[in-house]
Each structure stands twice: as C-alpha cells, then as structure tokens.
C-alpha positions in Angstrom: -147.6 -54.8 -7.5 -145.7 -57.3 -9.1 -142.5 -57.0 -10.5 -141.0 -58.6 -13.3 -137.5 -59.9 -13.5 -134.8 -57.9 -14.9 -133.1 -58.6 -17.9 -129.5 -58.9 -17.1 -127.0 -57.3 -19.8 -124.1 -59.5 -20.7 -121.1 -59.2 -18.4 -117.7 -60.0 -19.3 -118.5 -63.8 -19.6 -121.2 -63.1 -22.0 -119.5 -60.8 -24.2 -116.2 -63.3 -24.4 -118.8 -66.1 -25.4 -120.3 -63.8 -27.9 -117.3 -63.0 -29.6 -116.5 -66.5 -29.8 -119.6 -67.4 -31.0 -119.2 -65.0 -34.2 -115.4 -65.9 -34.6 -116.6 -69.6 -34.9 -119.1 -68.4 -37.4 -116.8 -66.5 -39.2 -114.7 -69.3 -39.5 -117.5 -71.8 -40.5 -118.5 -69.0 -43.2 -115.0 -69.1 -44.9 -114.7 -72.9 -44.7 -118.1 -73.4 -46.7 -116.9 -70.1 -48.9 -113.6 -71.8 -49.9 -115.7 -75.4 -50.5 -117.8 -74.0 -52.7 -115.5 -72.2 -54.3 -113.3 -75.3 -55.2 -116.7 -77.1 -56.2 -117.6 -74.4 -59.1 -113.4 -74.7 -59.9 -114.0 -78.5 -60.5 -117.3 -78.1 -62.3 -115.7 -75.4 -64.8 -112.6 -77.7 -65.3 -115.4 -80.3 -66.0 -117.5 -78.2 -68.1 -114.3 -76.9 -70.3 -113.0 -80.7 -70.4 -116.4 -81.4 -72.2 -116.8 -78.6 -74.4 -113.3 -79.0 -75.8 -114.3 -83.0 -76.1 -117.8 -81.7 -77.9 -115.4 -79.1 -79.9 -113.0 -81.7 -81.0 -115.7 -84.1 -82.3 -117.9 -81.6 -84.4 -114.9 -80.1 -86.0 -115.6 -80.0 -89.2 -119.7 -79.4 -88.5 -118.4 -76.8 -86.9 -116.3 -75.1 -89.4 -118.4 -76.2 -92.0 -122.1 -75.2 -91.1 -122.1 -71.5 -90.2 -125.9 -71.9 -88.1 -124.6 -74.9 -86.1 -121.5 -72.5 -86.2 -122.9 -69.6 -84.5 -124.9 -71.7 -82.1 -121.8 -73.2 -80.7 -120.3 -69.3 -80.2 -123.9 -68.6 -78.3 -122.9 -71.9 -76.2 -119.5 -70.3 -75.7 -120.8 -66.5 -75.0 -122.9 -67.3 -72.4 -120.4 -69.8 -70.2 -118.0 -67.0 -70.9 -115.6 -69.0 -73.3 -114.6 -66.7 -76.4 -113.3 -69.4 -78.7 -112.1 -66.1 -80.9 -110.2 -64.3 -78.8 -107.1 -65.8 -80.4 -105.4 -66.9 -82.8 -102.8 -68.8 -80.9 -104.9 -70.4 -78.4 -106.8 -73.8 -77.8 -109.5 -73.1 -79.8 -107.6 -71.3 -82.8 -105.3 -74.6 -83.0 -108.9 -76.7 -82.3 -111.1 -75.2 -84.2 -109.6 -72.8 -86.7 -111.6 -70.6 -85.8 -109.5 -68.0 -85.2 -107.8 -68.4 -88.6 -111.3 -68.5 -90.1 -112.1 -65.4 -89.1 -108.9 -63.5 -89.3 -109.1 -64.5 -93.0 -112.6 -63.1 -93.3 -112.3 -59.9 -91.5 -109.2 -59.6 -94.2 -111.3 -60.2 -97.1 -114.0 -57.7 -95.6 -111.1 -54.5 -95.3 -110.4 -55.5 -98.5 -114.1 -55.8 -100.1 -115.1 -52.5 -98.4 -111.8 -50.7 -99.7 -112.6 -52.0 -103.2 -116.3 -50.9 -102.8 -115.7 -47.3 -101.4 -115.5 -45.4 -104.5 -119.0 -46.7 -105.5 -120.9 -46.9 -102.0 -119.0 -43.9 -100.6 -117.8 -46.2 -97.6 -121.5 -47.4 -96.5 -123.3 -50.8 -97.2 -125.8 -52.8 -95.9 -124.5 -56.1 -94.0 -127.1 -58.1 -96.7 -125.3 -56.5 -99.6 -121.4 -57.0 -98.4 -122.5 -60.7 -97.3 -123.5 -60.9 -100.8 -120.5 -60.1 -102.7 -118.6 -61.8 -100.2 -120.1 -64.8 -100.7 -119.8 -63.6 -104.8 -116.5 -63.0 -104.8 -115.7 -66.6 -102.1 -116.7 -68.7 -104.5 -117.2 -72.2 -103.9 -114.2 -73.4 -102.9 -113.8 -71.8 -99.5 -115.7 -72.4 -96.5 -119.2 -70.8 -96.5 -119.6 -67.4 -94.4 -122.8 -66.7 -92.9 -124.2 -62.7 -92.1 -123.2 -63.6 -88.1 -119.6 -64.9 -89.3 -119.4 -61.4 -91.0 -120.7 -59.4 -87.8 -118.2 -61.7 -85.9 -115.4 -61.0 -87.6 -115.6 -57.3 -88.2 -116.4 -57.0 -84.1 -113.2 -58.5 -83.5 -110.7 -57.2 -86.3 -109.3 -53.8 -84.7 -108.9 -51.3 -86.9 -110.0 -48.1 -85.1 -112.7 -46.5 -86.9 -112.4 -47.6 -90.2 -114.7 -50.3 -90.1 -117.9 -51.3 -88.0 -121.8 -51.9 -87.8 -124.0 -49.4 -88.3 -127.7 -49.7 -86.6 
C-alpha cells in the first residue's frame, strides 16, 4: 500500500498570512477604486469643459435651427446633461434655452386655453404645432414639434396639460 501525503490545514501562521493577504487586496482594490474614480471625475470635467465650449460657439445655430436644436438635447440626454432643467443655470444664461422654452410652454397654456371651447381640451401635437407656428409669426424664433413636446414635458402644471399617446 502506498500512502499519499496528507494535506496539512493551515495553522495559525497560515491563517495570519491569509488574512493579510486579503487585507492587502482589499487595500489594492480601493486604491484602483478611488483612481478610477478620479479618472471618470477628470474626463467629465473634460467632457463638460467641451460641450459648454461646443455650446458657446453654436449659439445661435443652436437657438436658431430647431433639428440641429434637438440633436444637441439628444447629445445632452444621453451624457446626462439637461441643459433645461433651469432657468437660472449655465445653460439658461448660455444658451437661452431655458427662457426659450419657458416662453413656449407659456404660449402653449395659453393656445390650449384659447382652443378649449372648440376642441373640448384635446388636439393633435401636428395641429397645436401648427397654430403655434400660425399665431408665432415670423418674427420669433422658429419652434419645431420636439420644442413643443420639450416644453410641455417640463412646464408643471399638474394635470392640466400633457401628451396623449
């Protein structure tokens, strides 16, 4: 018969080296944690420095094209920037944006108000876009259907006005 050797457990020598072993890891773990951490801090300070440089510089496209308009709020949604969310911040006093829409979700409350008594409070987003853009006129900045749908998703008015699918 031959016998194999036996596996010895870990005495107390082991078990100290163990748990030193995982204490180092640990440690290593929450040095490359708070590394990387300050590297995605760095890139979004980077990123936000270059959107409000790309913001400053297509102003007035901005404010002025509502497609290259609502492809810059895409751009913004999905690095999590909401250039709406107010009308006293960066991009309110960059942009306008916040004014813009402020001013549009007015002129909507009052279009539907006006229109109640002949649509019985309902209309199609084509057919308010239209006699928005009627009752605009020239002279004021042009409004696209997704400036509409912006601006009545973040004017507050409990459930007086909103998008019906």
């Amino acid at each position: 018969l031959v016998s194999s050797p036996m596996r010895r457990r870990p005495g107390l020598a082991g078990l100290k080296a163990q748990k030193a072993r995982q204490a180092k890891l640990q440690t290593v773990g929450r040095k490359i944690e708070e590394d990387n951490m300050e590297h995605m801090q760095k890139q979004l300070s980077v990123f936000r420095e270059n959107l409000e440089a790309f913001a400053a510089k297509h102003k007035d496209k901005i404010n002025k094209n509502p497609a290259f308009r609502q492809k810059f709020q895409i751009l913004c949604a999905r690095t999590g920037v909401d250039p709406l969310a107010s009308r006293q911040g960066f991009w309110a006093q960059m942009l306008g944006l916040g004014d813009f829409y402020y001013e549009l979700a007015v002129q909507l409350i009052q279009l539907c108000l006006a229109l109640r008594e002949e649509n019985g409070g309902l209309i199609s987003l084509n057919d308010l876009h239209k006699e928005l853009s009627r009752r605009r006129g020239r002279h004021q900045q042009e409004a696209s259907i997704q400036d509409v749908e912006q601006a009545i998703e973040k004017v507050s008015v409990g459930d007086g006005l909103s998008i019906l699918d």
